[in-house]
DRENPATOR-294011 format. One record per residue (C-alpha): y, z, x; residue number from 1. Coordinates in steps of 0.001 Angstrom, whole numbers, plus 500000, padded with zeros to 6 digits. Layout:
# residues N
<<Y, Z, X>, NUM>
...
END
This chain:
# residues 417
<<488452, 530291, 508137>, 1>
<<486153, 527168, 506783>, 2>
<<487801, 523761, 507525>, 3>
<<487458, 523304, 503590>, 4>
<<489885, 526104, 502620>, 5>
<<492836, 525173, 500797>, 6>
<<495233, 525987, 503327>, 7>
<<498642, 523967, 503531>, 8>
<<500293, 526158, 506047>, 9>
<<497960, 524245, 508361>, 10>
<<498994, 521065, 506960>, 11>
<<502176, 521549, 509074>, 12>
<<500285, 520062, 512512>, 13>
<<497899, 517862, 512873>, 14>
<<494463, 518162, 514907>, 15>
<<491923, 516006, 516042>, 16>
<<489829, 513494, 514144>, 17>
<<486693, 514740, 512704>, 18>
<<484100, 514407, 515166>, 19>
<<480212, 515373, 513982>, 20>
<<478094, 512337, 514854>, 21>
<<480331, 509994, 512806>, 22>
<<480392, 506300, 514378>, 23>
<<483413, 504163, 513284>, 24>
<<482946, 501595, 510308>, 25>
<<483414, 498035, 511965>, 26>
<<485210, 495608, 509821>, 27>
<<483959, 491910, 509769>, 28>
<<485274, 488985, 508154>, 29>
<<482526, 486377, 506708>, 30>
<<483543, 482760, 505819>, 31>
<<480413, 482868, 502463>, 32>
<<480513, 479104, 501857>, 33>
<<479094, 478945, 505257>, 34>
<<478085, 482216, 505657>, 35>
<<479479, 481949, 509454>, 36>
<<480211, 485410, 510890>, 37>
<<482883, 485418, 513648>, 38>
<<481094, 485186, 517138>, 39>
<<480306, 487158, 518795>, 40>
<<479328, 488955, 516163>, 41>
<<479366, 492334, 517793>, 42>
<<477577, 494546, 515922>, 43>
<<474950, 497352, 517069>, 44>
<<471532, 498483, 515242>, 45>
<<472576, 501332, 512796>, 46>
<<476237, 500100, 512462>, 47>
<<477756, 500588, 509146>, 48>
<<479864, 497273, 508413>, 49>
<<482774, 496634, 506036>, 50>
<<482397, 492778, 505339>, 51>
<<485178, 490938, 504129>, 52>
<<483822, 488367, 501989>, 53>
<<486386, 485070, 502623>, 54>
<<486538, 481665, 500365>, 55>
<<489183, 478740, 500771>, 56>
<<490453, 481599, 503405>, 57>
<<491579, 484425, 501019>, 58>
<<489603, 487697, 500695>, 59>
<<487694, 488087, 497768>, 60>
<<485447, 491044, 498011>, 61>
<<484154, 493707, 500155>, 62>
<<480424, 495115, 500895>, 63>
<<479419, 497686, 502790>, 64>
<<476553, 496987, 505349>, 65>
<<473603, 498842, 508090>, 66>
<<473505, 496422, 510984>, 67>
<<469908, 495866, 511772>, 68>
<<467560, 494993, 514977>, 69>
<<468609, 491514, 513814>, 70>
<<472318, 492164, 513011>, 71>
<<472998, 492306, 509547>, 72>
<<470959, 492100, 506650>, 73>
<<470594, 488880, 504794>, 74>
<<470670, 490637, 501311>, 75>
<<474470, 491472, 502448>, 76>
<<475038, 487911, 503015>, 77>
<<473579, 486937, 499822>, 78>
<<475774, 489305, 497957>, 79>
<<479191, 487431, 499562>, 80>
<<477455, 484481, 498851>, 81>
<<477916, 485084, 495191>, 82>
<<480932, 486947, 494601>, 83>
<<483300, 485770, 492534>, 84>
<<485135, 482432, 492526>, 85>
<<488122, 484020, 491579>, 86>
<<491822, 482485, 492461>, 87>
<<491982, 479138, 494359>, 88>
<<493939, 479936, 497484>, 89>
<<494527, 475967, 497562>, 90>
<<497604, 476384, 495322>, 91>
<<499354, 478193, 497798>, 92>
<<498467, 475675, 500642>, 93>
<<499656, 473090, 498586>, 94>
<<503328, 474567, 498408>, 95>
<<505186, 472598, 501098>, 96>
<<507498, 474441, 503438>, 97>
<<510564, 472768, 501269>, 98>
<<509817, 474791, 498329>, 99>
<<509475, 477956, 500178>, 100>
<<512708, 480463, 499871>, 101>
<<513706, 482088, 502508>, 102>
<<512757, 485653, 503051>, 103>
<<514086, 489246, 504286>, 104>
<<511249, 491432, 505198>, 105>
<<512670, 495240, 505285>, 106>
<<511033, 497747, 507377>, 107>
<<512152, 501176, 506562>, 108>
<<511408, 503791, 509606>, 109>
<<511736, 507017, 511020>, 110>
<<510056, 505736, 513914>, 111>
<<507634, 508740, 514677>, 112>
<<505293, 506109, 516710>, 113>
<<506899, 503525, 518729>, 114>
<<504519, 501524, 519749>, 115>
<<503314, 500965, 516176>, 116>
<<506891, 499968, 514876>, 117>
<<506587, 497208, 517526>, 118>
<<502864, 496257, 516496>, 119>
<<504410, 495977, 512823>, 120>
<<507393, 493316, 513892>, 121>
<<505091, 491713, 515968>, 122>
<<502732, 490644, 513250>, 123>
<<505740, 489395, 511246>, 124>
<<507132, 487105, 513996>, 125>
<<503827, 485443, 514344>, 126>
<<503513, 484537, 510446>, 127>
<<503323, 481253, 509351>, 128>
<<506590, 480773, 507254>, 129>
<<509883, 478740, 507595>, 130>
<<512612, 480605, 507298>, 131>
<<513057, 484674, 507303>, 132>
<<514139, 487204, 508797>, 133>
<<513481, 491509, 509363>, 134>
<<515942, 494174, 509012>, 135>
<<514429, 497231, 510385>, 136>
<<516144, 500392, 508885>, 137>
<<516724, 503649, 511092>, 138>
<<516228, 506174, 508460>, 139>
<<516409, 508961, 511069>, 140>
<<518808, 511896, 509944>, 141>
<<519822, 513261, 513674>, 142>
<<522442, 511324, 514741>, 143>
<<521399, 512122, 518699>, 144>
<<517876, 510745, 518142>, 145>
<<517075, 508159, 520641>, 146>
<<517353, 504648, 519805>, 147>
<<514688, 502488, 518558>, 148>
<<512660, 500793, 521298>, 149>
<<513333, 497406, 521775>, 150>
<<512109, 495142, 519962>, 151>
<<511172, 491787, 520093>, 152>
<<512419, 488485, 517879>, 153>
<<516266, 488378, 519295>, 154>
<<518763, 487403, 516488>, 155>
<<515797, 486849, 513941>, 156>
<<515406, 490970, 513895>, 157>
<<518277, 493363, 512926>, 158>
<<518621, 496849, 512645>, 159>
<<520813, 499172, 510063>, 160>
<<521230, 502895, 510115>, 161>
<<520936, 504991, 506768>, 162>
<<521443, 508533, 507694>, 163>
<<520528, 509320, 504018>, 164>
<<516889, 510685, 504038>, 165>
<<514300, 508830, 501870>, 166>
<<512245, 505648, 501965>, 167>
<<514200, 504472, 498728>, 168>
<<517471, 504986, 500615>, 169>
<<516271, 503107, 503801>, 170>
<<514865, 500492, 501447>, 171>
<<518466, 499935, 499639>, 172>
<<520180, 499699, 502678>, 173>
<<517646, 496849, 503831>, 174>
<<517991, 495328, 500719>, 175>
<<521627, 495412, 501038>, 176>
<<522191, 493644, 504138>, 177>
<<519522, 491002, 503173>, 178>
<<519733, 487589, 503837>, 179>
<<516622, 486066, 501605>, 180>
<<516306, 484674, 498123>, 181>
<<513324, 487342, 498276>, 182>
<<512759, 490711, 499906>, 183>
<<509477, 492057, 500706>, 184>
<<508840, 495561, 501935>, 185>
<<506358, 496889, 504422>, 186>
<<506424, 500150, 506405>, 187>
<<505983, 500604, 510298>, 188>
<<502139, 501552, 510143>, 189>
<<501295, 498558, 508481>, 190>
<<500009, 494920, 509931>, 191>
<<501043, 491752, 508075>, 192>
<<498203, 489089, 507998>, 193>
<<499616, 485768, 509639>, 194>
<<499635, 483959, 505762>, 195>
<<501331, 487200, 503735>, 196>
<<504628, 485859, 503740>, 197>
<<503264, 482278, 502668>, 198>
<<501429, 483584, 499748>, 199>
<<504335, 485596, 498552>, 200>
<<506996, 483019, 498556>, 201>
<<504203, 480147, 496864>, 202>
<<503570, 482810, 494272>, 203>
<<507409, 482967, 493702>, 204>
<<507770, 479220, 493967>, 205>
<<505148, 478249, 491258>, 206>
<<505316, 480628, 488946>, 207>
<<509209, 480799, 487789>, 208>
<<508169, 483872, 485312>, 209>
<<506942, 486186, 488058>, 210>
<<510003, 488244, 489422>, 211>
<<507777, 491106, 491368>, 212>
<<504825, 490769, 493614>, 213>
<<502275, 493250, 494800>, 214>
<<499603, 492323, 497322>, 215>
<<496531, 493192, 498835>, 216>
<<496324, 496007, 501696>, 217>
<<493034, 496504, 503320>, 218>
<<492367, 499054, 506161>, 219>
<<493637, 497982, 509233>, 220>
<<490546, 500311, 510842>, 221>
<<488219, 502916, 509976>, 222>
<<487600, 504447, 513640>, 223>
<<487733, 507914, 512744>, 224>
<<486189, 509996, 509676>, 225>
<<489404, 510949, 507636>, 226>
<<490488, 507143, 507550>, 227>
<<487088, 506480, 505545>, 228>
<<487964, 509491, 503302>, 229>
<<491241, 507705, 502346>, 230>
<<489190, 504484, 501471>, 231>
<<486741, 506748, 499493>, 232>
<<489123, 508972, 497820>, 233>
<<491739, 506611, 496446>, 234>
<<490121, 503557, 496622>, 235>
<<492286, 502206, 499009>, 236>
<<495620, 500886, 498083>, 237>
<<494145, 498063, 496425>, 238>
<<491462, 498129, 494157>, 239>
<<491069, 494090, 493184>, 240>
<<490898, 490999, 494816>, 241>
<<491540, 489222, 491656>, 242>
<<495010, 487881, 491107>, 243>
<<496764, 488855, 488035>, 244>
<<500051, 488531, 486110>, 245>
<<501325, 491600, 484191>, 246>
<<504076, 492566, 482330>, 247>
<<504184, 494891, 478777>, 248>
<<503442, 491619, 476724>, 249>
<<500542, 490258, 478281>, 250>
<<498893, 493729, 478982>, 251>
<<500326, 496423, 476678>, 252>
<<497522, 497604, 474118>, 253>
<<495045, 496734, 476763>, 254>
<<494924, 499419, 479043>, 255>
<<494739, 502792, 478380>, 256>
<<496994, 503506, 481838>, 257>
<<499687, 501042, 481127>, 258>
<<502105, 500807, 483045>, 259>
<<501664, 504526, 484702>, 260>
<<498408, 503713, 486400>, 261>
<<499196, 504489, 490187>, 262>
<<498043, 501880, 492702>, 263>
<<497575, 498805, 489390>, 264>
<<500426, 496624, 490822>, 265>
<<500773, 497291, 494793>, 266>
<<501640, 499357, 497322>, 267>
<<504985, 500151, 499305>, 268>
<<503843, 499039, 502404>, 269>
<<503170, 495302, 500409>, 270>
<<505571, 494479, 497658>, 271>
<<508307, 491814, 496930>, 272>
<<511282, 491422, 494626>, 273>
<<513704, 488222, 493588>, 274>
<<517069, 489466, 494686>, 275>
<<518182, 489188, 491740>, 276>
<<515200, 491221, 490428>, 277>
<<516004, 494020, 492406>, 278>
<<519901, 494198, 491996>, 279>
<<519493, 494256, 488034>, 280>
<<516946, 497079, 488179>, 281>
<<519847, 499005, 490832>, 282>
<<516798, 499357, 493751>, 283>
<<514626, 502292, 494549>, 284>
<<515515, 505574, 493244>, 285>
<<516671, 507727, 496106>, 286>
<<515143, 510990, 494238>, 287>
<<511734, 509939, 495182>, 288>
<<509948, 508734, 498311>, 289>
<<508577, 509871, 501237>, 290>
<<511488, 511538, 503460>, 291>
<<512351, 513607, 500244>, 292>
<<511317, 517120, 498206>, 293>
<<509377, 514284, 496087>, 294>
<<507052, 513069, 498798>, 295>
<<506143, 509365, 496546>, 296>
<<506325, 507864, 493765>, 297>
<<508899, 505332, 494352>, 298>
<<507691, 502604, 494463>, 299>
<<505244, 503024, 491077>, 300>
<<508557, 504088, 489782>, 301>
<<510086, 500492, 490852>, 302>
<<507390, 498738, 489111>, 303>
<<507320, 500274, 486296>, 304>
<<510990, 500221, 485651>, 305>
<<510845, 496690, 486117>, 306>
<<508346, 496136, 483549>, 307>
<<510122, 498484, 480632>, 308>
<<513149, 496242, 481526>, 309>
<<510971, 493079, 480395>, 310>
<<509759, 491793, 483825>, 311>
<<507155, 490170, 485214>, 312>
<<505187, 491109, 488360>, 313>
<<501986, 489727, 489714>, 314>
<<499474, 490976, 491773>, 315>
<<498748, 488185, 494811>, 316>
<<495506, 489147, 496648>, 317>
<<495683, 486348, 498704>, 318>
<<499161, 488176, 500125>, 319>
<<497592, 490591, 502437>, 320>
<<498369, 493559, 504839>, 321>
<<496639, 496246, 506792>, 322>
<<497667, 499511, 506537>, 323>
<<496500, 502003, 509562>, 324>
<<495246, 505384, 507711>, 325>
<<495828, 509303, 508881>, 326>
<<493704, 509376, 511240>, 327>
<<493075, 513673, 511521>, 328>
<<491512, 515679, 508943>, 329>
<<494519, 517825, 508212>, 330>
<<496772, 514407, 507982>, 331>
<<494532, 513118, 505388>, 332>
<<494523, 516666, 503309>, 333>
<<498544, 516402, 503604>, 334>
<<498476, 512964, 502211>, 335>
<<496732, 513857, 499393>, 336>
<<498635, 516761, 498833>, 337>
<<501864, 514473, 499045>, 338>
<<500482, 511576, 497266>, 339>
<<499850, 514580, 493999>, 340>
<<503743, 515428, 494515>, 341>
<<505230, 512082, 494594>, 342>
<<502965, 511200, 491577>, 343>
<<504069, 514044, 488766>, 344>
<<507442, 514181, 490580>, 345>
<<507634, 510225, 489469>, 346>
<<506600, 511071, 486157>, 347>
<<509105, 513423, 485899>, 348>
<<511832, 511397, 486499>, 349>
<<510809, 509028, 484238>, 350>
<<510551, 511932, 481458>, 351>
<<514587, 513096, 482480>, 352>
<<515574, 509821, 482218>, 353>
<<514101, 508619, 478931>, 354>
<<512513, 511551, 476860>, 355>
<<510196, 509309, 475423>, 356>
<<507958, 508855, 478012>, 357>
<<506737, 512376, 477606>, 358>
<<505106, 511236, 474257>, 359>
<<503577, 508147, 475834>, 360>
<<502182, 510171, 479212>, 361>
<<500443, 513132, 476807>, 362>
<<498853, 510481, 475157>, 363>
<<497289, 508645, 478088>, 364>
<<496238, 512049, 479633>, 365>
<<492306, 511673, 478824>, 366>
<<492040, 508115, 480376>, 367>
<<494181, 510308, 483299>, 368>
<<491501, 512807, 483865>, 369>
<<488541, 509944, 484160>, 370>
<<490610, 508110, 486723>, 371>
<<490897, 510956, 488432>, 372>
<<487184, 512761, 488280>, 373>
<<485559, 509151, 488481>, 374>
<<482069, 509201, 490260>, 375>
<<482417, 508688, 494257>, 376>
<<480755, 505424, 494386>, 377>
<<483481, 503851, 492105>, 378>
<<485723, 504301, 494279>, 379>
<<485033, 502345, 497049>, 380>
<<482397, 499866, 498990>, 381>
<<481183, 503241, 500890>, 382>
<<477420, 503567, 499835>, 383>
<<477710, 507564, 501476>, 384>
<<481102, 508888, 499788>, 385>
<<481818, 512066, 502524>, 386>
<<485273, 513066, 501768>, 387>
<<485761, 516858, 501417>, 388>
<<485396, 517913, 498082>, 389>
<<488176, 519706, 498170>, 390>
<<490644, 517158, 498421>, 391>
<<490839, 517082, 494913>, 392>
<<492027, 521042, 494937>, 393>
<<494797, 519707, 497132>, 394>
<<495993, 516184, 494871>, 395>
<<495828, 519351, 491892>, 396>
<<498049, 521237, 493760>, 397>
<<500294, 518436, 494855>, 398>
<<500582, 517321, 491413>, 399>
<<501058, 521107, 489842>, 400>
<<504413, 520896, 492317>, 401>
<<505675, 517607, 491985>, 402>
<<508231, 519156, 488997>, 403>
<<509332, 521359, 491074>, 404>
<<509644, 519015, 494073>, 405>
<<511696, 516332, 492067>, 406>
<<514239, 518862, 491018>, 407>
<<514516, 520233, 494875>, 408>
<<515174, 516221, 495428>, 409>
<<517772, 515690, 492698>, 410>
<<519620, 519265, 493759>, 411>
<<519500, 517870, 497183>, 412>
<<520956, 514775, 496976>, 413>
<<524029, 516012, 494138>, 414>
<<524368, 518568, 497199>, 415>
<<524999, 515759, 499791>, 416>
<<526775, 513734, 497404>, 417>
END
């Protein structure tokens, strides 16, 4: 059978990364007013490179680069040189620690790695922020699993149980138990940069408006094949380094998507909500997520809720977290597959709940279908796109179920009810 068949029986296990030739995509950071690559600057002859382009330390673009005899090419240098100015990460240094609210960070998990739950609470303890705290949610349905492994932070870290399987339910339990003026939200294959928790509470503390914040999430590494493909196929999870402020007044009429573009206002693994925020919207639904018939969708479903309620979210680039991609070729075709469910099943829900948004969706379909069959090179800084081609048969066929899969999840849930 060709590795390229449609085939999601074999979804059901994963096996090892692709391996043909391929040589990992290193990741460098590059400070361009100084144009001062970290040392040592470790980079081989033929290396494809991932530069991060840095100003007033916040990312601001990415461009892909060949490592040459000499390292790499000035050309690439030039390019950071002149990216955009874009937002003045200055503001948020400015913020003093006084003006800073304090902050729950949730962690929903059903702790199928260990070691990288750890790795994720470990990046949070060493952020650079006054006053928070993590509630780690055991969203693990056997009640004779194992427990968590220990982790580290003492009284600073707590744990809940929600039996109830979802994401959205372990997020509402976290939300629940709380203790900050904001909560943010990451998952447990994710690594918070040492300022994300900073440049979500200055957002929140200068601008008064903004009730919602999604931020940036860059690959955390690209060391096998099928991680690239992500980056490729999607674009990431982020697709701007720009910050913006959205809600239906300042962007409605202006974008053919809005508000049910997936990925335009953050990620799962790197979002934030004003308590208050989240308790008038009544949290994630619990029909949707990963851990249910739906697969996704809830937390496009969150954001968009919010903003037909009259919200305002921002997106805060300088807010950033790494994300560590399925690393196996059949994980990666899953994803997709999933990601196409949790989509249409999101849609759907929004359709049962308010009619009207069937009208509104049929009308958007065209702009749809050019997000969707957009050339390779859009998509991301790759300058060889490789992803199988038919990845897209799979997000079709994820997205032809995700009906289906949202009634399983709604007939599930009335049945555990």
């Amino acid at each position: 059978m060709s590795r390229r068949r449609l085939d999601t029986e074999s979804l059901r296990r994963d096996g090892p990364p692709v391996v043909s030739g391929w040589r990992p995509v290193r990741l460098l950071r590059v400070d361009v007013d100084s144009l001062v690559p970290p040392a040592p600057l470790d980079v081989a002859s033929g290396d494809r490179v991932w530069i991060e382009a840095v100003r007033h330390g916040r990312i601001i673009g990415l461009v892909e680069a060949t490592a040459g005899a000499e390292g790499l090419p000035t050309a690439a240098l030039v390019e950071l040189a002149s990216a955009q100015e874009g937002h003045d990460d200055t503001a948020i240094d400015a913020v003093p620690d006084s003006a800073l609210a304090r902050a729950t960070v949730v962690i929903p998990t059903i702790c199928t790695n260990p070691v990288n739950l750890v790795r994720t609470v470990d990046s949070l303890l060493a952020m650079d922020y006054p006053a928070f705290d993590v509630v780690v949610v055991d969203n693990r349905t056997d009640p004779a699993a194992p427990a968590l492994p220990a982790l580290p932070g003492g009284e600073q870290v707590r744990t809940v149980r929600e039996p109830r399987p979802g994401i959205s339910a372990a997020r509402n339990a976290g939300a629940a138990v709380a203790s900050g003026e904001f909560i943010a939200f990451t998952d447990d294959d994710a690594v918070a940069d040492p300022r994300w928790l900073r440049a979500l509470g200055a957002r929140f503390a200068v601008d008064e408006q903004v009730e919602a914040i999604g931020g940036l999430v860059l690959p955390l590494e690209l060391d096998t094949e099928p991680q690239l493909w992500f980056e490729e196929f999607y674009g990431g999870f982020s697709r701007s380094f720009q910050p913006e402020v959205v809600s239906v007044e300042l962007i409605g009429g202006t974008d053919p998507l809005f508000p049910y573009a997936p990925g335009r206002f953050g990620a799962g693994c790197n979002m934030a909500f004003r308590r208050a925020a989240l308790e008038r919207i009544g949290g994630f639904d619990t029909a949707l997520g990963v851990g249910t018939p739906a697969k996704g969708g809830e937390d496009l479903a969150m954001f968009v809720a919010f903003l037909l309620a009259g919200g305002t979210l921002a997106f805060e680039p300088a807010a950033v977290v790494r994300h560590s991609h399925r690393r196996t070729e059949r994980a990666f075709l899953r994803q997709v597959l999933h990601y196409g469910t949790g989509l249409t099943a999101m849609y759907t829900s929004m359709v049962v709940h308010d009619p009207r948004h069937l009208a509104a969706m049929l009308r958007k379909v065209p702009a749809g279908v050019r997000l969707l069959t957009r050339p390779r090179a859009e998509r991301s800084p790759s300058r060889a796109p490789s992803y199988p081609r038919v990845a897209l048969a799979y997000q079709v066929a994820g997205m032809a179920y995700g009906p289906i899969a949202y009634a399983r999840s709604v007939l599930r849930a009335r049945w555990s009810s």
